[in-house]
N, C-alpha and C positions, 0 to 999 in steps of 0.2 A: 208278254210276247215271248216266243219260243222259238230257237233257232236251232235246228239240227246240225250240226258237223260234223264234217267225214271225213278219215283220216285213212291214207293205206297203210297197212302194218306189212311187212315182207322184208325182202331181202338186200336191196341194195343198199350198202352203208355208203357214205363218202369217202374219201381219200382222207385219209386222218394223217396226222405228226407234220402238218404245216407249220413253219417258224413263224413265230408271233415278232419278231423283231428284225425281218429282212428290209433291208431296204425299197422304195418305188423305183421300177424301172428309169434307170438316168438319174438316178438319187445322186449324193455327194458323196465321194467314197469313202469318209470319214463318219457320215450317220449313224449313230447306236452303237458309236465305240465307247466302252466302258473305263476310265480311267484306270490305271494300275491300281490295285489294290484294294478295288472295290469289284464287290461281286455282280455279276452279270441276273437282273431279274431274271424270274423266270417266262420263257415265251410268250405270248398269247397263243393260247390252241381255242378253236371254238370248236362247239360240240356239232359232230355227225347232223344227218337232216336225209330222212329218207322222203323224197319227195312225190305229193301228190299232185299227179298232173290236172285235175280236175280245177285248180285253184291255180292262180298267178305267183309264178316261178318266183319272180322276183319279192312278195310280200312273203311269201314261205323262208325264203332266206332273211332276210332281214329283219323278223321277226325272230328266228333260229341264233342268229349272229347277235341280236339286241340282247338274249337272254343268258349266250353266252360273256357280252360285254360287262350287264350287272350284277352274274355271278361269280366272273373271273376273283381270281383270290385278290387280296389289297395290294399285294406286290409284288404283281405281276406286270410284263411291259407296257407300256401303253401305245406300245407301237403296233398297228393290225398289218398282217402279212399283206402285199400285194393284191393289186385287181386281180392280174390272172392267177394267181398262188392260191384266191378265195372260192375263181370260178372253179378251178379246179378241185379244191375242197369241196364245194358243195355238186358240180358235175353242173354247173351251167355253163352258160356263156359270160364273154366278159361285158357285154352288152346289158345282158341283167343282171348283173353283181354290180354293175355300175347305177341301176337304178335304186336297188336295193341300199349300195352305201347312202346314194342322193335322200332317200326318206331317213336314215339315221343321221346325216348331217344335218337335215331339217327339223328333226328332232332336237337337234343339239349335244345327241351322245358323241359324235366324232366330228373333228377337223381336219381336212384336206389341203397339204399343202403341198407347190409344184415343185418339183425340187427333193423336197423333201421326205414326202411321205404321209401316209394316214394315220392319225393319233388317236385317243381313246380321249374325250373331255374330264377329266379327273373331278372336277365339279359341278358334272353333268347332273342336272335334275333327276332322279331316280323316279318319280312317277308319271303316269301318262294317261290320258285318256283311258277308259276299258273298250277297248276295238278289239273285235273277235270277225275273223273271215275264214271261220272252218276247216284251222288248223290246231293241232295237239300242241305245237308249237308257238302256234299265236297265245294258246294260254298258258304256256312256260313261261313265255316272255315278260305276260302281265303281270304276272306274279314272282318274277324276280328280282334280284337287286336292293332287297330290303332286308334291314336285321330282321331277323325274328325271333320268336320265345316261343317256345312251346308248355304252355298253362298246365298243361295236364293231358293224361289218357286215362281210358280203363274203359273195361266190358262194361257196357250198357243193355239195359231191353231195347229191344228194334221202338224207335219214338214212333207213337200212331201216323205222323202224319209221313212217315216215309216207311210205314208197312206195306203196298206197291212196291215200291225199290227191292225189299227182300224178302219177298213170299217163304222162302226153303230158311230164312233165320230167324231164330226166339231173338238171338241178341247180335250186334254189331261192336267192333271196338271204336270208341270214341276220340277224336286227337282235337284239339284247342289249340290256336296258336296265334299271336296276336303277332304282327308289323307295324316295322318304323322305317321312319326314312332314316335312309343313312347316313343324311349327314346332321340333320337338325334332330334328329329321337324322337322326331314329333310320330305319334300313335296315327296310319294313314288307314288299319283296314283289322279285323280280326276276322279267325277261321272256327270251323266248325268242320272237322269230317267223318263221315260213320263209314267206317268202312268192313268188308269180308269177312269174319273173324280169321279164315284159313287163308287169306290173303294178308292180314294184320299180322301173324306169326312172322311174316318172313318180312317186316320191315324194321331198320333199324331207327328208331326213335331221333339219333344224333341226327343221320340226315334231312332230320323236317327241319332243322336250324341252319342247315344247306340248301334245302332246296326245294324247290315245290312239290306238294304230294303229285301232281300229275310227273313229274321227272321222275321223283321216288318209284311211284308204280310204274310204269315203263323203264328204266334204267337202270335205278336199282334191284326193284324184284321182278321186271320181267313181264309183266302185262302186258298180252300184246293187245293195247286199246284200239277198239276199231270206232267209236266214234262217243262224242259228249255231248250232250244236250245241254243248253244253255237257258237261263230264266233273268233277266233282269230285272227290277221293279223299283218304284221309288216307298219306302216306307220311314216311318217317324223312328229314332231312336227310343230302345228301352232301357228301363234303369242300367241291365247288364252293358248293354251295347257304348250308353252314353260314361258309367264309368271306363270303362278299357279307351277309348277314344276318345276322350275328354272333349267331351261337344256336351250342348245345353239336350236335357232329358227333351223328347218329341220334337228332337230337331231334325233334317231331313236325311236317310241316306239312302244310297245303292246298296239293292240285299241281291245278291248273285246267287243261284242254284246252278251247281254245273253237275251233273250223272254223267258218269262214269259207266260206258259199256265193256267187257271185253270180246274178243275175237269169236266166244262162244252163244252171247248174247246176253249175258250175266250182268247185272251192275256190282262193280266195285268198288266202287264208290262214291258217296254223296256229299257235295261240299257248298256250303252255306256261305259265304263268306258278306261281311257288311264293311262298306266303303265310307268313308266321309264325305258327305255330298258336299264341303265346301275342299275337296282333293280329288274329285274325279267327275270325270261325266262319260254318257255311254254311247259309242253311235257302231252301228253296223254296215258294212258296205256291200251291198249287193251290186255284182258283177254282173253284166248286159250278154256276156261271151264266157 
């Protein structure tokens, strides 16, 4: 099955340099006062969200804010700015940044307290479901929050079976890069991506152990992605798959295909990625409106 997403690439960025450690309206006026002589973490900022109105405000956000939350650095606050500090970051309302928090409490990344203020769960589960609703952001999200390695790169020949993806290349450059959870090491997913070679020059290798190649391509180098196509499938592990992820050989997992279009209609690129089917399952939600 095949699901197309759309994403608007343009102009409007959010309202960025939100404090990550203000107190909740009516807080206690002592809240996230830091003792003498200890340094003050640094804020929580989440990352920008240029939003598509075609898609539900509030999942674009929270999705956006999730991926900010599992890539924030280790020690950083764990206090999240304000309802209205976040509607305004992201240019909603506080009405949908309130629904928005309600799926991440539910998820278990954050706690809500009256009084007090909204927290970041420090031992919050790092994986989830793969839920994709046709945002650039829903698959930042998915893919954050986990150590990674990056196995290796290099020029490769265009592999036969994504010679369609790049008619105009002999060869693509190759990036590999395996994930763990973050708190147990355990191996939950490995990467494959082939990507532009003239788009490949301008990315810095360090950031794939930051951050997902879709953030890479987009924020680092600039791609204005205008939309992914997505492939999920159930297949058995192979030798290669079941070493990196320590599962038994022709056990089951999630193999994910996401292409990578950009603004021009070009794919830059194609990413394979395999799941361990006893750490993930996959569902899609189609929207009625």
């Amino acid at each position: 099955m095949t699901e197309s997403h759309e994403t608007t690439t343009g102009a409007r960025a959010a309202e960025s340099g939100t404090r990550g450690d203000a107190a909740e309206s009516g807080g206690d006026a002592g809240a996230g006062v830091t003792p003498v002589g200890r340094a003050h973490p640094p804020a929580f900022a989440p990352d920008s969200l240029v939003l598509n109105r075609k898609l539900p405000l509030w999942y674009q956000v929270s999705q956006s804010l999730r991926a900010s939350i599992l890539g924030r650095p280790q020690d950083a606050s764990l206090r999240l700015p304000t309802e209205e500090q976040l509607a305004a970051h992201y240019g909603v309302s506080v009405l949908t940044m309130r629904q928005a928090l309600k799926e991440l409490e539910t998820e278990g990344l954050i706690s809500r307290h009256r009084r007090r203020g909204t927290f970041i769960e420090p031992r919050a589960r790092r994986v989830s479901p793969v839920r994709l609703l046709g945002s650039v952001d829903a698959i930042v999200a998915q893919q954050s929050g986990e150590a990674t390695t990056v196995l290796g790169h290099g020029t490769v020949p265009v592999p036969g079976d994504l010679a369609e993806f790049f008619p105009d290349c002999g060869e693509v450059v190759s990036y590999r890069r395996l994930r763990r959870d973050g708190e147990s090491d355990e191996p939950t997913n490995w990467a494959e991506n082939a990507v532009r070679p003239d788009i490949a020059a301008r990315i810095d290798v360090a950031d794939l152990e930051r951050w997902p190649m879709t953030k890479v391509l987009r924020d680092g180098v600039g791609v204005r992605i205008s939309r992914i196509t997505d492939t999920v499938e159930a297949r058995l592990a192979d030798p290669v798959t079941a070493e990196l992820l320590q599962v038994p050989l022709l056990s089951p997992i999630l193999h994910y295909t996401g292409v990578t279009y950009d603004d021009e209609g070009r794919v830059v690129d194609v990413a394979r990625i395999r799941y361990r089917g006893d750490r993930f399952s996959f569902s899609v939600t189609v929207e009625a409106h």
